[in-house]
N, C-alpha and C positions, 0 to 999 in steps of 0.2 A: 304283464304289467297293465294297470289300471289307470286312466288318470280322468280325473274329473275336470271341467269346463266350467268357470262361474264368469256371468258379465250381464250387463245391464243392454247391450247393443246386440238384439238377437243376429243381426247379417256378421258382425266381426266373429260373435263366437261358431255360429256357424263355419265360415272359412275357416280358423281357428281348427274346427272336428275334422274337418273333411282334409288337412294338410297330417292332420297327425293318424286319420284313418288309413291314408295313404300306406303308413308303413305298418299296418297288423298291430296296430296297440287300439287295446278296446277303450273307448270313452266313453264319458255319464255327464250329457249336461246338468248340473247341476241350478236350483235358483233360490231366491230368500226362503219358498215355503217348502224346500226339499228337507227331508231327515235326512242331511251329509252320513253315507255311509261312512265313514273316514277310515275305519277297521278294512275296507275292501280296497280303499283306496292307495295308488304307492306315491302320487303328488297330484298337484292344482294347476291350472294355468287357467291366471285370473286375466282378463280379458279388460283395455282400457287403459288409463294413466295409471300414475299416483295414488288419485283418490279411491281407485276400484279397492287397492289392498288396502291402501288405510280401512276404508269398508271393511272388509272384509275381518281383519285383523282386531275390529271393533266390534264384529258379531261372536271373535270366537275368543273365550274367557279361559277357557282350559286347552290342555298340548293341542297341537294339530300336525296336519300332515304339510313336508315342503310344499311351497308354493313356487310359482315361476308368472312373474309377471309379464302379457303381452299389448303392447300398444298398436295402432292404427299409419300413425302420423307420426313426422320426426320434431313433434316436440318433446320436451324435459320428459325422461326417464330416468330418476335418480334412484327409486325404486321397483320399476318397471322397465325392466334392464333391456329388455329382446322388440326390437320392430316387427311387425306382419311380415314382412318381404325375408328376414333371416330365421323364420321358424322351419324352415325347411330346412336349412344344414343345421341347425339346433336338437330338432326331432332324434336323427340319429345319434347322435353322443348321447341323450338324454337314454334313452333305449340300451346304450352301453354301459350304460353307467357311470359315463364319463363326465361327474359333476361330482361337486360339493354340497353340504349340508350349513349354511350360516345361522346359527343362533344368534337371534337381535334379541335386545333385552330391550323390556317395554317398560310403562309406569302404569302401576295400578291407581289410581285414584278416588279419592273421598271427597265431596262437595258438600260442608253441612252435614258430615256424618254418614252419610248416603253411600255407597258407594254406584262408580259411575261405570263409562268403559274405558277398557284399555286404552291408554294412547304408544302410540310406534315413535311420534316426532316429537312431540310438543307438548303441554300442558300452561297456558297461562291464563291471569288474570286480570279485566283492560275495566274500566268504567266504563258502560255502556252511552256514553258519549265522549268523542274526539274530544282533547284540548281542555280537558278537564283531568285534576288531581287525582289520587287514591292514595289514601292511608293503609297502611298495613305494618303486623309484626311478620319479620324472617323467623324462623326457629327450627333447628337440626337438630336432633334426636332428645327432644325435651328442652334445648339449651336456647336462648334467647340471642338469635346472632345480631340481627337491627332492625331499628323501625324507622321506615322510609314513606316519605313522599314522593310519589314517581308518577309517570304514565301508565304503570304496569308492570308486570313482574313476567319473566317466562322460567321455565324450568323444563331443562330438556335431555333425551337421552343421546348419546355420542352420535346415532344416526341424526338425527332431529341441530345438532349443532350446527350444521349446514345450511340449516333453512329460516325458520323467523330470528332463533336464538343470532345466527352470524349477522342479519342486517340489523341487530338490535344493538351488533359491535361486542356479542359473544366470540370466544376461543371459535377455532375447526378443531375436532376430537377426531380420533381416529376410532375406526368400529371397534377394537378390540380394548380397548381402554373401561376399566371395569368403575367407570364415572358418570354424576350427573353434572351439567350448569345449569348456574343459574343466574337469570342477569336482571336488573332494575334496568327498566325501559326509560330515559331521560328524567331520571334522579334529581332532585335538588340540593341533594348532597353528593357531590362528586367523590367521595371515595367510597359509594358505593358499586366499587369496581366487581366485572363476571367472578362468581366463586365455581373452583371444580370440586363436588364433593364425591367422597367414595360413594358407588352405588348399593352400598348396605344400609344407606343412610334413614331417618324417616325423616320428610320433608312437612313444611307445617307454612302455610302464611294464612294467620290469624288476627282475628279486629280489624277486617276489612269493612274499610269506611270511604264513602265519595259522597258531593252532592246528589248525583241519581245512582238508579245500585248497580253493582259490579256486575261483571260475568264473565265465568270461566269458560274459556275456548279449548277445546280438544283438540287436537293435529288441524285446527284451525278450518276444520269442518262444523262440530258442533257448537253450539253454546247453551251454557245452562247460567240461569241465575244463582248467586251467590249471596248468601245474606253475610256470613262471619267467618268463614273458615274451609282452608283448600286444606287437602294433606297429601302427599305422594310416598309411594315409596317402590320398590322393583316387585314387577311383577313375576308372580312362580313360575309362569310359564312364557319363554318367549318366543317371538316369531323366527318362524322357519325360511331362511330363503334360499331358493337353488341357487349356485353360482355355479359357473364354469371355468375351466382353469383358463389363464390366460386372456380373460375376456371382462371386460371391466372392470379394472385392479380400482383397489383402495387412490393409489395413486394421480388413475384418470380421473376419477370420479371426483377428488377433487380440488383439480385442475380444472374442471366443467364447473363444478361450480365457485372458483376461483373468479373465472372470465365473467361468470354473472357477476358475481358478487362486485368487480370491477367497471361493468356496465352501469350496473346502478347507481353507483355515487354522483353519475353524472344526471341522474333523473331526478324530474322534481315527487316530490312526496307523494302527492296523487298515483303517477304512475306508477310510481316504485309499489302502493297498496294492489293497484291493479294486475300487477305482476303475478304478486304472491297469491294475489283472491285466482288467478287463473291458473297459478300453481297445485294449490291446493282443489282447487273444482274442479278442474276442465274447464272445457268449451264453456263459454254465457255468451248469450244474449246483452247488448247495451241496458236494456233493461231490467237482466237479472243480475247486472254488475251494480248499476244504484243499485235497487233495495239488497245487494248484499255488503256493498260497502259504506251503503250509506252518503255518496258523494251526490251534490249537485250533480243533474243533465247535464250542462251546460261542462260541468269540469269533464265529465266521464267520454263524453265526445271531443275533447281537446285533446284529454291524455290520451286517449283511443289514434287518434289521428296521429302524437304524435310516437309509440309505441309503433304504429302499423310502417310510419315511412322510416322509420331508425329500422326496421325488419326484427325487431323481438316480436313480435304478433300480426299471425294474419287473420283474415278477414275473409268469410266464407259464406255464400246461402244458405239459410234454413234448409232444412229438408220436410220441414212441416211447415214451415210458411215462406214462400218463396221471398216475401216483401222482407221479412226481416233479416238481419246479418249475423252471424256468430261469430268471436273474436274466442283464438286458442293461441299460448305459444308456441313458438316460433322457433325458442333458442335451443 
């Protein structure tokens, strides 16, 4: 057995090699400018949160090999199933064979005719200012479903229904469910209530119109501008994830995120954005939380404060600069 190693945090993936060298399985660190063997390869273990795989899973366009995601710290692993401290009783089943293969099915997307990268969760389209309108047509396989006024629009695959789609007062899907949603982000037409469409669908929102111009968000990592037109539809090829039996059911997972999704109603707006900006990134700096979410100083240290004493996020030293603080969840 072969398994390859990819992370952006040379010390995690480091320990990472040297727990899985431990038991006679050969490793290949791998990194962005590597030609991934993937033919030699027998799985991945991506090193990191959430975002490592979304990465990841956004570099690679065609099949790949299972992935197994490893994280640091006991925050949110919705995707990133296994902690540092359990890769050790993990290692041997993995070795036996004693794991699963999950097919997630992802959205391929077009922006402008363009096409872009895969997304795992999410796909939506916001006006690049808060508290501001967007016009747009819905339209499902050629057919004209409505044209709305909203904050935005998301369109999500069953994994992805857990995360912006639910706080946006999307369904929870189950992973096996061969569906997309889709939801109008605070509509001014209230029956424009979440639609679940088959995932053989082609998705289309067209004559996208605001005061300043739109932009579509990727698993809410990227953004690209958008002049006229998003289109989705299932990607050929989806993501591989190891599971193991008995060990983070559909069930738990979400139940976990059940209890967020509960926590939040009681947060004001701010933090509920700061939540998810720390969801989908990791770790930031106060700093790299404005210019990513765009909030006031002044608000981004309030909601910080009041995130850190409710214990959804702690508060940790740089390790490149002692004077400043990094803020990761918590939950």
């Amino acid at each position: 057995m072969i398994i390859g190693i990819i992370g952006n945090d040379q010390v995690l993936v480091n320990k990472i090699k040297k727990i899985v060298d431990n038991f006679n399985i050969s490793t290949i660190i791998l990194n962005e400018n590597s030609t991934l063997p993937l033919g030699n390869i027998d799985l991945i273990l991506i090193s990191g949160g959430d975002k490592s795989i979304l990465d990841y899973f956004h570099s690679i366009k065609n099949d790949t090999v299972p992935v197994l995601g490893v994280y640091e710290t006991d925050s949110t692993g919705f995707l990133a199933q296994f902690n540092l401290k359990d890769l050790e009783s993990i290692v041997p089943r993995i070795k036996k064979g004693d794991f699963y293969v999950d097919e997630v099915i992802r959205l391929a997307v077009k922006v402008d005719g363009r096409e872009v990268v895969p997304v795992l969760n999410d796909v939506a389209v916001f006006p690049s200012r808060s508290a501001t309108l967007m016009e747009y047509n819905l339209r499902i396989n050629d057919e004209d479903i409505w044209h709305d006024s909203s904050d935005g629009i998301i369109i999500s695959t069953p994994t992805g229904s857990t995360a912006y789609s639910m706080s946006a007062g999307g369904p929870m899907v189950l992973q096996k469910a061969s569906v997309f949603v889709v939801v109008s982000v605070n509509s001014v037409d209230n029956t424009r209530r979440p639609l679940i469409v088959p995932n053989d669908s082609k998705l289309e929102v067209t004559e996208v119109m605001s005061r300043y111009h739109s932009e579509v968000i990727l698993d809410g990592i990227q953004r690209l501008n958008v002049k006229k037109s998003l289109e989705c539809y299932k990607h050929p090829f989806p993501a591989k994830l190891i599971r193991l039996p008995h060990v983070d059911s559909t069930a738990a997972m979400l139940a976990k995120k059940v209890k967020l999704a509960e926590e939040l109603l009681n947060m004001p707006p701010s933090a509920k954005l700061i939540l998810k900006t720390l969801e989908y990134e990791g770790p930031m700096s106060q700093k790299d939380l404005s210019s990513k979410t765009m909030l006031p100083e002044r608000t981004i240290r309030l909601s910080l404060s009041h995130l850190v004493l409710k214990g959804y996020v702690r508060k940790k030293i740089s390790l490149r600069d002692a004077r400043n603080r990094i803020y990761e969840l918590k939950i």
